[in-house]
C-alpha positions as CSV (number, residue, x, y, z in Angstrom):
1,X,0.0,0.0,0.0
2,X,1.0,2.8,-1.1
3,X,1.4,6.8,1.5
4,X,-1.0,8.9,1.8
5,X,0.6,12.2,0.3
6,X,0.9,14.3,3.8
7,X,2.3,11.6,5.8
8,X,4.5,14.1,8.1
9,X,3.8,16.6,10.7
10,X,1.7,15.9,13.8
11,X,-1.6,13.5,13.2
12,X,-5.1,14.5,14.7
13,X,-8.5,13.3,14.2
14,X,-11.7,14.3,13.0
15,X,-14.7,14.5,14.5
16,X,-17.3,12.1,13.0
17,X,-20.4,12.9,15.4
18,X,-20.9,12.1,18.8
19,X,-21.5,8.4,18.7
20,X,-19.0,7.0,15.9
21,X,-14.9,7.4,15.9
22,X,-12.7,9.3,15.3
23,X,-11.6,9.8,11.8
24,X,-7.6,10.4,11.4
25,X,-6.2,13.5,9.5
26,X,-3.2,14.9,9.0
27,X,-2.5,18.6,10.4
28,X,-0.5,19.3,7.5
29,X,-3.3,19.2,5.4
30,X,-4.8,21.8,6.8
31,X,-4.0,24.9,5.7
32,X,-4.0,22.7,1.8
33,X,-7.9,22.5,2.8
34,X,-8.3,25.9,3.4
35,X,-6.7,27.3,0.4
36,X,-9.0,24.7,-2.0
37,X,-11.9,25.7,-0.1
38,X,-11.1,29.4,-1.3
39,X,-10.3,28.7,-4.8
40,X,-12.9,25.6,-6.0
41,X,-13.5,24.8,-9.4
42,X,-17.3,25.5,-11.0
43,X,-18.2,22.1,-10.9
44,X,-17.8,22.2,-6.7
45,X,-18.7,25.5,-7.1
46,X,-22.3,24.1,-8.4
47,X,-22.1,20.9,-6.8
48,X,-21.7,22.9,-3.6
49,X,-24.7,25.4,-4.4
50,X,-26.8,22.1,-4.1
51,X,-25.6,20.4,-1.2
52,X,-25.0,22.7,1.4
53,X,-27.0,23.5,4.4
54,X,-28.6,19.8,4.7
55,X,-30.1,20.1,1.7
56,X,-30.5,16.3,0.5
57,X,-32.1,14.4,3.1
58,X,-30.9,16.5,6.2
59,X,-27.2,15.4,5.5
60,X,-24.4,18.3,6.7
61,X,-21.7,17.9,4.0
62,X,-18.0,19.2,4.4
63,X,-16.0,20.7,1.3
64,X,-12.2,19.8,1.2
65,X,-12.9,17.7,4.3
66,X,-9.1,16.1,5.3
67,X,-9.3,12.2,5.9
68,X,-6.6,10.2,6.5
69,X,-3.7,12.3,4.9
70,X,-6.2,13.0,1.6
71,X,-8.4,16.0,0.9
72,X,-11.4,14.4,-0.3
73,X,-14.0,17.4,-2.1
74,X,-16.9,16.5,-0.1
75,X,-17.5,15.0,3.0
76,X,-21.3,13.7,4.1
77,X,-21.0,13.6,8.0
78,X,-23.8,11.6,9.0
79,X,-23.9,9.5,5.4
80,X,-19.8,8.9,5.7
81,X,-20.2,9.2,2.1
82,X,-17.3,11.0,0.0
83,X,-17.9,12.9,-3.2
84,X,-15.2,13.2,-5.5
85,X,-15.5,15.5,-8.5
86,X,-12.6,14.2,-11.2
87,X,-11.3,16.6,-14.0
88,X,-9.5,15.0,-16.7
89,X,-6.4,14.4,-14.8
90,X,-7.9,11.8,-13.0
91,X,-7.9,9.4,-15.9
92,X,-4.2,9.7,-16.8
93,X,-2.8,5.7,-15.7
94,X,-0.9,7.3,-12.4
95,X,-4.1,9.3,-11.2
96,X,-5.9,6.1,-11.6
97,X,-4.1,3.5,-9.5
98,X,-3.6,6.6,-7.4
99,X,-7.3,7.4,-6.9
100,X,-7.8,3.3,-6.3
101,X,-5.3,3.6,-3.8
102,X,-6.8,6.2,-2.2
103,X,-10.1,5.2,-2.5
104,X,-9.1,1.9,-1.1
105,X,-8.4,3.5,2.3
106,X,-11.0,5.7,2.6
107,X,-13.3,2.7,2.1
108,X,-11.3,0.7,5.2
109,X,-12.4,3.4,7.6
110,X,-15.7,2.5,6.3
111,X,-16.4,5.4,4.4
112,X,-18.6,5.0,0.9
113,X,-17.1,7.1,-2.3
114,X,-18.5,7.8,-5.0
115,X,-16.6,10.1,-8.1
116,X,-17.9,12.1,-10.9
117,X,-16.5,13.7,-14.1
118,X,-16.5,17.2,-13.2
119,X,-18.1,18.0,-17.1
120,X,-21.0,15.7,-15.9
121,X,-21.6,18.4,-12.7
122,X,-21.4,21.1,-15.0
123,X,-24.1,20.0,-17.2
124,X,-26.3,18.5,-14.8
């Protein structure tokens, strides 16, 4: 298996909701968060619009949640269910063992994820 990309600096965990565990994150991803949350693309810009504030069946979703050294796009708290929007960099061979890797882990801490051609969010 391969590293998540932000494997250094001090680990921390996320905060799931009062009854489940702890989800880890790196602290080093972060500020990385922050900055993508500033600068998102118009398809989570419009996936966004349509999300937010519990707006599909009462489920609070995160943008540019961090998870387990990865910034995943969207986070479903409640759901644990991950929303990836993919650009066409994603289907370059390296993105896609990388994104199988990653997905592969995200799925051990039980999380659900699903992906999306970003085009397909901008039409839609």
């Amino acid at each position: 298996m391969t590293q998540p990309p932000f494997e250094g600096g001090q680990g921390g965990c996320a905060l799931i909701s009062k009854v489940e565990k702890m989800l880890p994150y790196s602290r080093v991803t972060k500020p990385l968060a922050r900055e993508l949350r500033k600068n998102q693309t118009g398809a989570e810009e419009l996936l966004w619009y349509r999300i937010r504030r519990k707006q599909i069946l009462g489920v609070q979703f995160n943008r540019q949640r961090p998870i387990a050294g990865y910034i995943v796009d969207f986070y479903g708290v409640e759901a644990k269910l991950v929303i990836e929007l993919d650009g066409s960099q994603h289907f370059e061979p390296d993105a896609l063992a990388y994104d199988l890797e990653r997905t592969k882990v995200l799925e051990s801490l039980g999380l659900k994820v699903i992906r999306f051609e970003c085009r397909r969010c901008s039409r839609n």
